[in-house]
N, C-alpha and C positions, 0 to 999 in steps of 0.2 A: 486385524491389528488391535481393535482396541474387545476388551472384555466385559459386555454387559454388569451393572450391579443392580439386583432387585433392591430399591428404593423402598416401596410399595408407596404409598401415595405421598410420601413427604420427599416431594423435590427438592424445600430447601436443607436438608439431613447434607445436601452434596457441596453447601455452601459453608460449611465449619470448618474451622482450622484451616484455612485458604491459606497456605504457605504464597504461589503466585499469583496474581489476577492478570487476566491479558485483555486488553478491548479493542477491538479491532474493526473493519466495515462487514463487508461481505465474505461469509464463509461456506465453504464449500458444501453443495453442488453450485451454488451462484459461482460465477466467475469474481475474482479476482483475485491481483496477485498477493496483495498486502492480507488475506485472509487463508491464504492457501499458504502463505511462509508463517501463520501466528500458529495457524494448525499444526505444523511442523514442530514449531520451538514448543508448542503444549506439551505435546506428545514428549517430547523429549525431556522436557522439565520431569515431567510425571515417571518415566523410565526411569528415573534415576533415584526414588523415590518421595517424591515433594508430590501436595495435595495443589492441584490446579485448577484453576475455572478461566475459561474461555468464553468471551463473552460476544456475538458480533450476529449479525443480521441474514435474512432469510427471505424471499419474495415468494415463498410457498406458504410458511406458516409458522407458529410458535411450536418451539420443542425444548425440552430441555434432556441432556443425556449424562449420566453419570458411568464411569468407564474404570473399570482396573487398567491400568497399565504400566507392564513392566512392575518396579515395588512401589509404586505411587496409584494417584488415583488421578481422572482428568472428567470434570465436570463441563460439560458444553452446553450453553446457552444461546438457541438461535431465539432475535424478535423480528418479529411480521412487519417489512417496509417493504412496501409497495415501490416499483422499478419510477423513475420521474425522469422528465425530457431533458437533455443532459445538454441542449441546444440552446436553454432558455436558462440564461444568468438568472434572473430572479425566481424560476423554479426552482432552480438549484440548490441557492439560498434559502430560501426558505424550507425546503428539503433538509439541507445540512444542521440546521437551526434544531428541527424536530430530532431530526437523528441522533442528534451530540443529547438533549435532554433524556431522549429513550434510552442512550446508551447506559448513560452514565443512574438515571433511574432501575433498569433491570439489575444493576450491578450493586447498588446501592447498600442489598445485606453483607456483600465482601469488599466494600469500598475500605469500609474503617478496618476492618480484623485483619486485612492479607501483609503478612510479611514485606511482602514490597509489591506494587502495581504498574504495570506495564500500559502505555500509551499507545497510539503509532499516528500517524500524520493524514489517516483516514477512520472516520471520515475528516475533512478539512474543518481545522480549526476548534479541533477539539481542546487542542492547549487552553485554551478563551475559557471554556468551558470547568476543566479539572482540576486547572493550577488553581483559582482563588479556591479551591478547595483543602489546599493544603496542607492546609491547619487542622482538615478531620482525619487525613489520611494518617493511619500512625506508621505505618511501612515507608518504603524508600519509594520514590516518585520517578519512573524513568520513561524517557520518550526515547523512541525509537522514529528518527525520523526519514521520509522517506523523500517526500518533495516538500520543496519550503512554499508556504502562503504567508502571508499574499504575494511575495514575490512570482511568482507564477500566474498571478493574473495582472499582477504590473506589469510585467512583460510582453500582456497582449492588445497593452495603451499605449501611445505615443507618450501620452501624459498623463501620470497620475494625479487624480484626485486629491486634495485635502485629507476627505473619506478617508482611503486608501495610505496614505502618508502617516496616517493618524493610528492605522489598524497596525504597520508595519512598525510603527514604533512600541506597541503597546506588545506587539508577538514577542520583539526583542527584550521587551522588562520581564514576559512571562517563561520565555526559556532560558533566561538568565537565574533564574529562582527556581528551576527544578533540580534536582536529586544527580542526576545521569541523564546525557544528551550523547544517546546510541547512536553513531553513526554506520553509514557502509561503505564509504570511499573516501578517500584523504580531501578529496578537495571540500567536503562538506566540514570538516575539521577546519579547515583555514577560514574557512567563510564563518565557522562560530569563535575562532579564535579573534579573528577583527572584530569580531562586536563585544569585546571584552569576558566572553565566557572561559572561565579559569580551565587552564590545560587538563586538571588533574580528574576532573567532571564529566570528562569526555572521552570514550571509549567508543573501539571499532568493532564490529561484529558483523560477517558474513554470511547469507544465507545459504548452502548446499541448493538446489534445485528439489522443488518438493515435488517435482512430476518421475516418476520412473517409466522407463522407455524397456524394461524385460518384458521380452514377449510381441513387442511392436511391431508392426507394418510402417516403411518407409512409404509415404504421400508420392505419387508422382507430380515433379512438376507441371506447369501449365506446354501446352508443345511450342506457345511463344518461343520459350525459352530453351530450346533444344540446342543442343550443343554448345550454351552458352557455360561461364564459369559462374555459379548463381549466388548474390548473396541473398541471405532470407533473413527479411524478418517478420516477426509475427506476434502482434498485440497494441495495448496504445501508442502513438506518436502524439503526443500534445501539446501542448503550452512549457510542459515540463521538461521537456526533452530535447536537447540540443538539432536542430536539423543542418543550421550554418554550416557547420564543422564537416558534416556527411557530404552536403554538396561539392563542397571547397575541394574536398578530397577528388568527386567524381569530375570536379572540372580541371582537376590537376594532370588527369591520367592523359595520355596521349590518345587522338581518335583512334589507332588501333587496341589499344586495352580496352577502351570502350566499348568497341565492337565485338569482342569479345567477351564481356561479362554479362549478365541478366540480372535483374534486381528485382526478389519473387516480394513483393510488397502486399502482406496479410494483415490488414492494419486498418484502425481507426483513429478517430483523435484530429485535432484542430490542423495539426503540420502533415499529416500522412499523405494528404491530396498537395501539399505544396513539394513534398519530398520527390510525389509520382509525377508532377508535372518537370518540375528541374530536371529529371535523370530523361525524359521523353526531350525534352529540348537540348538535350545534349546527347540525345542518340542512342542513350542507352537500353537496351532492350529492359522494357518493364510489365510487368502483370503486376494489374491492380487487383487487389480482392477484398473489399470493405467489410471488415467481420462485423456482427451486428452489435451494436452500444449497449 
C-alpha cells in the first residue's frame, strides 16, 4: 500500500510542509480502534495529494516511516510506550499524563507548520493538554472525538467528586475554543449542542471499516451455540458503551426468542462480564471469551 522513500538519515526532511498532522494512541500492529481508523484517514489524506504525518504509539519500539502515497506523501511516527495495567485508575493516569506530553513532544516539529492538526479523544484527555496551546498552533484545530471524558468515568461513581466536577467543566471551556468538533453520530452533536457549542463548528464524519475481510476464513462459532441465531460482538465493552439498552432489549424478547438466539461475547472492558452474566440469567445461550487487554 504505502511506497518506501529513501530519507537517508534525515527523518525530520518527512516533517516539512506538513499540509495534515494526525495524533492518535496506539497504531497498528498494536491493537486499537482509534489508531487503526487515523491510519485509514492518513492514508487517504496523502492519496489525494496532501503531505501528512501521523503521529501515535508502539509497544515494540521507535520508528519513524516516510511513504509515497497515491500523489501525496504520509509520514508515520510510532513512540515507545510500554502496555500499563488498565485495572489500576491511578496507573492509568499517570500513564495518560506521560502519554499526552510524549505525544504532543514527538510531534512538536509539525505542531506549528501543519495546515490544520487533527486530535482524537485517545489517548484521554488530550484536549487538557493541545487546546492551551492554541495560540502556537497556526493551522485549524480539530478534534475528532470518540468517547467523552470525564464523563465516562463519571459514570462508573454513584457520586462525583469535586475533582471530577471541576475537570468536567474545565473539558467543556476547552472544546468549546477549538476550531472543529468532529463527530460520528448525531446524538454526540446534541450533547455538544446543549453545552453551547455553535452549530456551524460541528461536523459529522464516518469511518468505512479499516479491516478488509478479501481472502478470509469465516471463525467457527463456539458448539455452545449451535443452532442458535448468534449475535456477535467482538472488542471493548466499557464504561463507554451503553450495556442498559442491550439488556432491556434481551429482557423484552419472549422466553422462546431467547432460547433461540446465542450471544457469541468476544470482549473486554468494565460491562462485558455484566452484559455476559444478564444474558445467562435470562437464559440466553452465551460464550464468553475475554480477549486480552
Amino acid at each position: 500500500m504505502f511506497k518506501p522513500i529513501d530519507m537517508g538519515n534525515d527523518l525530520e526532511a518527512g516533517y516539512t510542509h506538513i499540509d495534515c498532522l494526525l495524533l492518535a494512541d496506539w497504531l497498528p500492529p498494536d491493537f486499537g480502534a482509534i489508531g487503526q481508523y487515523a491510519l485509514q484517514y492518513a492514508a487517504s489524506r496523502s492519496e489525494s495529494g496532501e503531505s501528512v504525518c501521523l503521529v501515535g504509539f508502539s509497544s515494540i519500539a521507535n520508528s519513524t516511516e516516510v511513504s509515497r502515497v497515491g500523489l501525496g506523501q504520509l509520514t508515520i511516527k510510532r513512540i515507545y510506550r510500554p502496555a500499563y495495567d488498565r485495572t489500576s485508575l491511578p496507573r492509568r493516569a499517570f500513564w495518560t499524563i506521560g502519554a499526552n506530553f510524549r505525544l504532543l513532544w514527538a510531534a512538536r516539529s509539525s505542531l506549528r507548520s501543519a495546515k490544520e492538526v487533527i486530535f482524537t479523544g485517545s489517548p484521554p484527555y488530550l484536549l487538557h493538554f493541545i487546546a492551551p496551546l492554541k495560540w502556537l498552533i497556526r493551522g485549524r484545530l480539530r478534534y475528532r472525538i470518540a468517547d467523552f471524558h470525564p464523563e465516562c468515568l463519571i459514570a462508573t461513581v454513584s457520586r462525583p467528586s469535586p475533582f471530577l466536577k471541576l475537570i468536567k467543566r474545565l473539558t467543556w471551556f476547552w472544546r468549546r475554543r477549538v476550531d472543529v468538533l468532529e463527530i460520528i453520530a448525531e446524538d454526540q452533536r446534541a450533547r455538544l449542542l446543549s453545552h453551547g457549542v455553535k452549530p456551524e463548528r460541528i461536523e459529522l464524519r464516518r469511518d468505512r471499516s479499516p479491516v478488509s475481510f478479501v481472502g478470509a476464513s469465516a471463525t467457527k462459532p463456539p458448539e455452545t451455540l449451535n443452532g442458535k441465531r448468534i449475535i456477535l460482538y467482538s472488542g471493548n465493552w466499557g464504561v463507554a458503551h451503553d450495556s442498559d439498552t442491550f439488556i432491556a432489549g434481551l429482557a423484552q424478547l419472549s422466553e422462546t426468542d431467547r432460547d433461540r438466539i446465542g450471544l457469541w461475547l468476544n470482549a473486554t472492558g468494565a460491562r462485558s462480564e455484566t452484559v455476559r452474566d444478564a444474558a445467562r440469567s435470562l437464559r440466553c445461550g452465551c460464550a464468553y471469551c475475554a480477549v486480552p487487554a
